[in-house]
N, C-alpha and C positions, 0 to 999 in steps of 0.2 A: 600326682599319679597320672598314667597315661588313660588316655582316651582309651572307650572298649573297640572300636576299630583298630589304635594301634596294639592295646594286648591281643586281640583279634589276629594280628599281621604276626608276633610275636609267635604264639602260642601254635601257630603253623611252622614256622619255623623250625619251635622245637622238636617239634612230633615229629618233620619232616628230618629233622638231624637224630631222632635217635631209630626212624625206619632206615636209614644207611646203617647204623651202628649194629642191628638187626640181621641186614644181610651179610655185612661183614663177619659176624659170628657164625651165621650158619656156614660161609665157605671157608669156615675153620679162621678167619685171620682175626686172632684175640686180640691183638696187640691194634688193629684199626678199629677192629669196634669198642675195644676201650679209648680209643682217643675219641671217637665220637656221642659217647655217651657222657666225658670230663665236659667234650664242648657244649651240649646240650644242657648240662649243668650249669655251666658257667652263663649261656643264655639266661634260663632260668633269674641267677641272680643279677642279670645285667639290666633284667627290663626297664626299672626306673630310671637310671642314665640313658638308657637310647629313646625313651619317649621326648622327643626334643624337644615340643614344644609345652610339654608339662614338669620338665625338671628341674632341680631345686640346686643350687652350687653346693648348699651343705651334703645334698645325697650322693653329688657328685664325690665330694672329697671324702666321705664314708669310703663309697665302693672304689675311687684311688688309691685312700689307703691300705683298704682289704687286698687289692692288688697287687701292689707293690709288696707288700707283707709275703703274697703268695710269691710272688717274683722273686723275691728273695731266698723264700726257701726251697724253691724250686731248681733253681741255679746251684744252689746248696747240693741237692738232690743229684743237679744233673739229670731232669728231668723235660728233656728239648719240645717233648710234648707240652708240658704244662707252659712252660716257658712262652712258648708261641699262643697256646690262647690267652696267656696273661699279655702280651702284647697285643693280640687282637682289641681285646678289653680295653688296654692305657690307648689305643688309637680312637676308640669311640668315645674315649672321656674327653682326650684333646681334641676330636673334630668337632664334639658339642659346645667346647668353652670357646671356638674358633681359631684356636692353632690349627691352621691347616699342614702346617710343613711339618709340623710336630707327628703329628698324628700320621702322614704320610712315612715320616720313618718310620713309624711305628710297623704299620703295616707291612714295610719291606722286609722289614727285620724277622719278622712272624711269616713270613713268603720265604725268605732265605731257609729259615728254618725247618720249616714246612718240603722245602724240596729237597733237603737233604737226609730229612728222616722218610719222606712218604713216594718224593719222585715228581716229577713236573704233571704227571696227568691224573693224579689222583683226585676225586672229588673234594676231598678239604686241603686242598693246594686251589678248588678253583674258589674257594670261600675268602682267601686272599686277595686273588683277583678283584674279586667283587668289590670287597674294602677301598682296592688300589684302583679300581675304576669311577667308585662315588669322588675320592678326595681328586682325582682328573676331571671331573664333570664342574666341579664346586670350582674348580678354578681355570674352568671354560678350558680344558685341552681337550676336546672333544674327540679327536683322532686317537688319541691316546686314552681314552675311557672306552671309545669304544673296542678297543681292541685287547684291554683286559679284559671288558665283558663279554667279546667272542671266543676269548679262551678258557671262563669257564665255562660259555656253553658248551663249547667242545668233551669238559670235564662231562659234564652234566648229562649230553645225548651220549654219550660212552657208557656211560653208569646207570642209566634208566631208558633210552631211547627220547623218541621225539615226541611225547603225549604225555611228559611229566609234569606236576606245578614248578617245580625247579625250573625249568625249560620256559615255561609261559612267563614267571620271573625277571628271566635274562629276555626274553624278545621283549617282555614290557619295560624296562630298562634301557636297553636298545633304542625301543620310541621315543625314548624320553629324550636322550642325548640326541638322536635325528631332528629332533622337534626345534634341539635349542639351535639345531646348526642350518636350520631352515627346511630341512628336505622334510616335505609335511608327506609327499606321495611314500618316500622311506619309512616316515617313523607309521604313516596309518599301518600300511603291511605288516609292519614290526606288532604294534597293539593287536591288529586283525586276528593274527598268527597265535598270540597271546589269549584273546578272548575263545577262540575256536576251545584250545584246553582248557580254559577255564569252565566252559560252560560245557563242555562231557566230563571235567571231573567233578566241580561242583556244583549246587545247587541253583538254579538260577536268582535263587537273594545272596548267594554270598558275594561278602563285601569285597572280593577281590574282584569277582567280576562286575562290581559298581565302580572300582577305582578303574578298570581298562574302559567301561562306558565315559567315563568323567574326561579321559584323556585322547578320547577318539576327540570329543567334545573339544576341549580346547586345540585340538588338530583343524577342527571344521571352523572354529569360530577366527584364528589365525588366517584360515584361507577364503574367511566373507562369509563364510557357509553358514551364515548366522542362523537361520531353523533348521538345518539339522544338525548345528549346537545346540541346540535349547531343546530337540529329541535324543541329545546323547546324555545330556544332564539329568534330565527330569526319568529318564530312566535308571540312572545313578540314583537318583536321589528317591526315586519310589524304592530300592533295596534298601539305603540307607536307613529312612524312616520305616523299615519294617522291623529293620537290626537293629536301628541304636534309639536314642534317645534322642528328643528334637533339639536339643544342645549339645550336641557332641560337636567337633571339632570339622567333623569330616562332614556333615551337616550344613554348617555353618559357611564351608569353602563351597561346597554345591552352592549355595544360596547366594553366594557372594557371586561366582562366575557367571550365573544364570543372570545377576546385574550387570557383569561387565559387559554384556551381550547387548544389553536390552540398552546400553550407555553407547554402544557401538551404533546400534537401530537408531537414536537418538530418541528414545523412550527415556527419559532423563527422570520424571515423576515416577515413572514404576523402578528404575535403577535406584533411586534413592530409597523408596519404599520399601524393598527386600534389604539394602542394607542395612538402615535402620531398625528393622525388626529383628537382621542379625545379630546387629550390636546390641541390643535389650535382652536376647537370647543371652549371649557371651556373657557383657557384665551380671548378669542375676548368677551364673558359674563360675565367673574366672574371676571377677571379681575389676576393677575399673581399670587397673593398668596391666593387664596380659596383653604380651606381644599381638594378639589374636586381633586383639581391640586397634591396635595402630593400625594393622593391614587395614581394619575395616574403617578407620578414620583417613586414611588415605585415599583410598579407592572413592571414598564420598565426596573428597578432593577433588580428585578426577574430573569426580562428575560436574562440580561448580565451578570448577577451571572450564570443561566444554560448554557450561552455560553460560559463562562472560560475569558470574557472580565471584568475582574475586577476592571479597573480603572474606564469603562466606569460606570460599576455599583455601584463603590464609588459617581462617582458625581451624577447618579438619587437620590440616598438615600442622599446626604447631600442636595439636592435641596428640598429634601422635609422633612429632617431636618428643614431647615431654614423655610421652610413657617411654619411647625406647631411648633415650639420657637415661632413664630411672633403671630402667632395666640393663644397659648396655654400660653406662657413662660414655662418656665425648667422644670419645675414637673408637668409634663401632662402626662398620658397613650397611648397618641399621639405621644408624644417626644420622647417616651423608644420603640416604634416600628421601627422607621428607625437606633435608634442606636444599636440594637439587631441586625439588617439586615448589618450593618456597623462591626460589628463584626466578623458579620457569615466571610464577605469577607477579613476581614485582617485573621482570621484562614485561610483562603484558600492560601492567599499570604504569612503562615507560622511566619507572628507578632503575637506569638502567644499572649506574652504580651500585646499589644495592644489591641490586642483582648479582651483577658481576663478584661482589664481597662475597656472597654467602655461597653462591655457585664453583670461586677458589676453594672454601673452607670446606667443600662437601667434596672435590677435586684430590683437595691434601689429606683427608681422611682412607679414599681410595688408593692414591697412591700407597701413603704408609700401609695400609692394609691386605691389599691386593697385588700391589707390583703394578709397575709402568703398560704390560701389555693384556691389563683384564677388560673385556666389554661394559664395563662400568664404568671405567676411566674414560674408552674409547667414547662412551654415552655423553659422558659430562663435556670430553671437549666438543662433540654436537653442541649442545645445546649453549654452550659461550659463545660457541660460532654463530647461531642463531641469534643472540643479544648481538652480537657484536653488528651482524643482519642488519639487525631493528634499529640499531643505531646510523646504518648505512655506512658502517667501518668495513668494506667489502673485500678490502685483500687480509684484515683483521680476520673476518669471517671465515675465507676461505682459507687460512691457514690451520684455523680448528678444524674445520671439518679434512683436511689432506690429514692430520694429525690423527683424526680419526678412524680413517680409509686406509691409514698405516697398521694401525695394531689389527683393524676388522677383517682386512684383505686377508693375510695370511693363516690367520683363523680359519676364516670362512669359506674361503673361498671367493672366486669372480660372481659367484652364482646366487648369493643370498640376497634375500629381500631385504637385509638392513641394510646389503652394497648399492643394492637397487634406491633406496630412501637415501643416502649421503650423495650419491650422483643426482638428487634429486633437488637437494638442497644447494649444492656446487652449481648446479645449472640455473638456478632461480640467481643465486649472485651472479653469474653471469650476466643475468637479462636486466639486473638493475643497472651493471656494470656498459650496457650496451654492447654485448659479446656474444651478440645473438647464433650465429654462429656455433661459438664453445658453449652454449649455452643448450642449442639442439641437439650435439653432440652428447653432452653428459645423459640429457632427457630420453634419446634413442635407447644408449646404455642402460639407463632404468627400466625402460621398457621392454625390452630384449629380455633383462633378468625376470621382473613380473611375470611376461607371459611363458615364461618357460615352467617359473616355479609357481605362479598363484593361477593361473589359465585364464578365461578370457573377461572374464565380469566381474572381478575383485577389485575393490573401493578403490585399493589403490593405484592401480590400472586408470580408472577412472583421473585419480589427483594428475598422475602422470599426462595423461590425456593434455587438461584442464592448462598444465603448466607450458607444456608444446603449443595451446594456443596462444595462451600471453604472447612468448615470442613470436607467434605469426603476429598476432594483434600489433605489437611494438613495430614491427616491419610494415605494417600497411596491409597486410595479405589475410583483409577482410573474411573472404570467404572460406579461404583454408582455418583460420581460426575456428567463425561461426561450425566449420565442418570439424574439428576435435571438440569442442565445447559441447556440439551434441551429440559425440560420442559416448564424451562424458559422464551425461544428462543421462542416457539410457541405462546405461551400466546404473547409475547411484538410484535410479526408480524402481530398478530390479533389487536392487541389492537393500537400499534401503529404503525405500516407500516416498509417500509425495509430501510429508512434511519432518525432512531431514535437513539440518542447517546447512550442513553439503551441496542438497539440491539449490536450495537457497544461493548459495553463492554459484552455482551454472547460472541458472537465472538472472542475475545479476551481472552477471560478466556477460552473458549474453546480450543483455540489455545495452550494457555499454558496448559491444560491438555492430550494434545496430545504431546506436547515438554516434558512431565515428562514422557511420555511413552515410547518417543521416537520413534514416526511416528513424523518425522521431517516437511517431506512433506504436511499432512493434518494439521501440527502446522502452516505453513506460509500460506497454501492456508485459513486459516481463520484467521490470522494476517493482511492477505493479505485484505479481507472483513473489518476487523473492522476499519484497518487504513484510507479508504477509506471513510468510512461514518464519521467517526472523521473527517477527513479533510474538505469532503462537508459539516458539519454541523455546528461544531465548530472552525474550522479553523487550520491551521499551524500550529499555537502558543499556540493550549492548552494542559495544563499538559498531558492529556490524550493521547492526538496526540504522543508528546512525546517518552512518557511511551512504547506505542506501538510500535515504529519505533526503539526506546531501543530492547526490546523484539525481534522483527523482525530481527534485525541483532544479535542478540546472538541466533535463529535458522539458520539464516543462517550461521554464525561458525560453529554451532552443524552439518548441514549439511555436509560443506568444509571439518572438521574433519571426519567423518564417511566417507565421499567418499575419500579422502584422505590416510585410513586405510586401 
């Protein structure tokens, strides 16, 4: 059964579709308000199939079959009305079982329908829309999601004006597709816009206006704005916990994000800490293998992959391998996410082959899945490029990532923070490449992007920095490096505090760019810093730790030698 947030979300809906069926009776027009009282109906019996992450395939194939049944005799009838929410219905069966193409006819079919009995600007013509805007968002056409969903707002401010929940809906909607396409300044407006009706029509605990705080939230935590993500959450989740139950689903995702935050801060023991308590939450409800349970075995992933704990982070991802095999089987877009993640970490452990294996087989899942130009595909050829990086295979590398600058570009735009991060990557092969040059080039270009779209002190701003000094550093031009490195430096102590492994590695690079100058002394006094915060953050044992105690002691030779002379 669905969570009481999504019957929550549901049960507005319907009210909300039989106050249209309402006014259309009073301005005499019978024949619309009986169509929007069949639809409100039909919601009614649809809720178990649209609770997506609580339904069952046999309730699925119940309410297909009740459909199709209806479909049948409705056509029989010659009834265009029924006909059309019986297709609305078969598109939400096939978008839940993941036909997406499926389900997409569906809805054009019930759109065609729809405009020839009711007209292109009527409010359940923009209900269509809506349909035909989510199955465009699912399959990253973002220009085209959005632009169904500004025609039903169009329906919608025609029909109610600009202070309806209908209306708050579509702008938080809106946000949501701005958010995937980058424009974080777009989609806040968009949410802004949204919360303002939200909160003069409802109560300030309704849950709707806890899910527009949740997504301001992931707006701010995307742009660095890590505390006041963690003030848009914790105020979601103080409504939450007043509405639902501390195991609800929607619960459970506050708690979760509120760790990806603190995983971002490099607060790694408290990120683990909320997830953990999440997933003992879930399991005692949902029981050991709910989809709920992989996200959150995943994410734990995350976290012991940024620890440099990689064994541990092999078993969260095959733990949530195996629930969504169980739940999906093989060729699911569920299945090809933790093995992508599984890969990341045998590159780390240097299998590069293994890597390379399981990172095709999560590749070929995508493709058959998705089509050659989804952001998923675009993802996965990143990160072979990156193995291939690691391997030092650099025109290998660079051809993933052009590969993946292909399907990204025309998406997104020149202007997105993932075009920004693949120029980022392209130019680091460069610098291994000795192409310092193409190498500052692509790095300007990621910069240019950042500061336009992330502004002036976002992390990644900061890597961007960090990577423009290497190539000074490579070239001899000591001081213009030392001068990005602490640009760097500042941004990641603003942003993320004095014991983040980030800082740690300015420090360290620092270090060594005082050891190629030959201030020995201010090479170890910040050799000395970063080993420190590597140790309290990520322990003993990782490469990085290392690396830098490597380092550490061939200044102090350098020292021994020089005082020695």
């Amino acid at each position: 059964m669905a969570s009481q947030s999504e019957l929550a979300t549901f049960r507005k809906a319907i009210k909300h579709m039989h106050k249209i069926g309402m006014k259309r009776a009073q301005e005499g027009d019978s024949e619309g308000a009986l169509y929007c009282y069949k639809e409100a109906a039909a919601q009614i019996k649809a809720i178990p199939d649209r609770a997506i992450h609580y339904v069952q395939e046999e309730e699925l194939e119940e309410v297909d079959q009740w459909h199709s049944q209806a479909e049948e005799l409705a056509t029989k009838l010659q009834d265009q009305t029924k006909i059309s929410m019986c297709l609305d219905v078969k598109g939400d069966i096939k978008r839940l079982r993941g036909d997406i193409d499926g389900a997409l006819s569906d809805y054009k079919k019930a759109l065609e329908t729809k405009l020839t009995k009711l007209g292109s600007e009527d409010i359940i013509v923009g209900l269509s829309y809506i349909n035909i805007g989510k199955v465009y968002e699912i399959q990253g056409k973002y220009d085209d999601a959005l632009s169904m969903h500004n025609k039903a707002l169009q329906t919608q401010l025609a029909e109610f004006g600009d202070d309806d929940p209908c209306v708050a809906t579509s702008y938080h909607d809106m946000g949501q597709i701005l958010y995937h396409q980058g424009k974080y300044d777009d989609a806040l407006l968009m949410y802004k816009k949204a919360l303002k009706i939200r909160l003069e029509e409802f109560d300030d605990d309704d849950l709707d206006v806890a899910k527009t705080y949740h997504n301001i939230g992931l707006v701010n935590s995307k742009q660095g704005k890590y505390k006041d993500a963690l003030v848009m959450y914790n105020k979601s989740l103080e409504i939450e916990l007043a509405q639902l139950d501390e195991d609800d689903a929607s619960v459970a995702t506050t708690y979760l994000n509120i760790a990806v935050v603190y995983q971002h801060q490099g607060k790694y023991d408290d990120a683990l800490s909320i997830m953990k308590k999440s997933l003992a939450t879930q399991e005692a409800k949902l029981g050991g293998n709910h989809p709920s349970n992989a996200t959150t075995y995943l994410n734990m992933g995350h976290v012991f992959y940024k620890q440099g704990k990689y064994d541990d982070a092999l078993l969260m991802y095959h733990k949530s391998l195996e629930i969504e095999q169980a739940q999906h089987g093989e060729n699911h877009s569920s299945v090809a996410t933790p093995y992508h993640n599984i890969g990341q970490v045998y590159s780390k452990q240097g299998k590069y082959d293994d890597a390379l294996s399981i990172l095709n087989k999560s590749l070929q899942i995508q493709l058959s899945q998705l089509g050659e130009n989804h952001f998923s595909v675009a993802t996965l050829y990143h990160t072979i490029g990156q193995v291939y990086y690691e391997q030092g295979k650099f025109n290998d590398a660079l051809s993933m990532y052009n590969k993946s600058l292909k399907i990204e570009q025309p998406q997104l735009g020149d202007n997105h923070p993932s075009i920004a991060t693949l120029y980022n990557s392209i130019g680091l092969a460069y610098i291994d490449q000795g192409k310092n040059d193409d190498a500052l080039s692509m790095l300007n270009k990621s910069l240019k992007i950042e500061l336009e779209q992330l502004g002036d002190n976002h992390p990644n701003i900061a890597t961007t920095y960090h990577n423009m000094a290497s190539v000074y550093d490579h070239q001899g031009k000591y001081d213009d490096a030392l001068s990005l490195y602490n640009k760097s430096l500042t941004i990641q102590l603003a942003q993320l505090g004095e014991n983040h492994p980030s800082v740690a590695r300015s420090y360290h690079k620092i270090g060594l760019t005082y050891d190629h100058q030959g201030k020995y002394d201010d090479a170890l006094a910040m050799l000395n810093k970063a080993l420190a915060i590597y140790i309290a953050t990520l322990g003993e044992n990782h490469p990085d730790t290392a690396t830098c105690q490597e380092n550490q002691a061939e200044v102090k030779h350098h020292i021994a030698s020089f005082t020695s002379t």
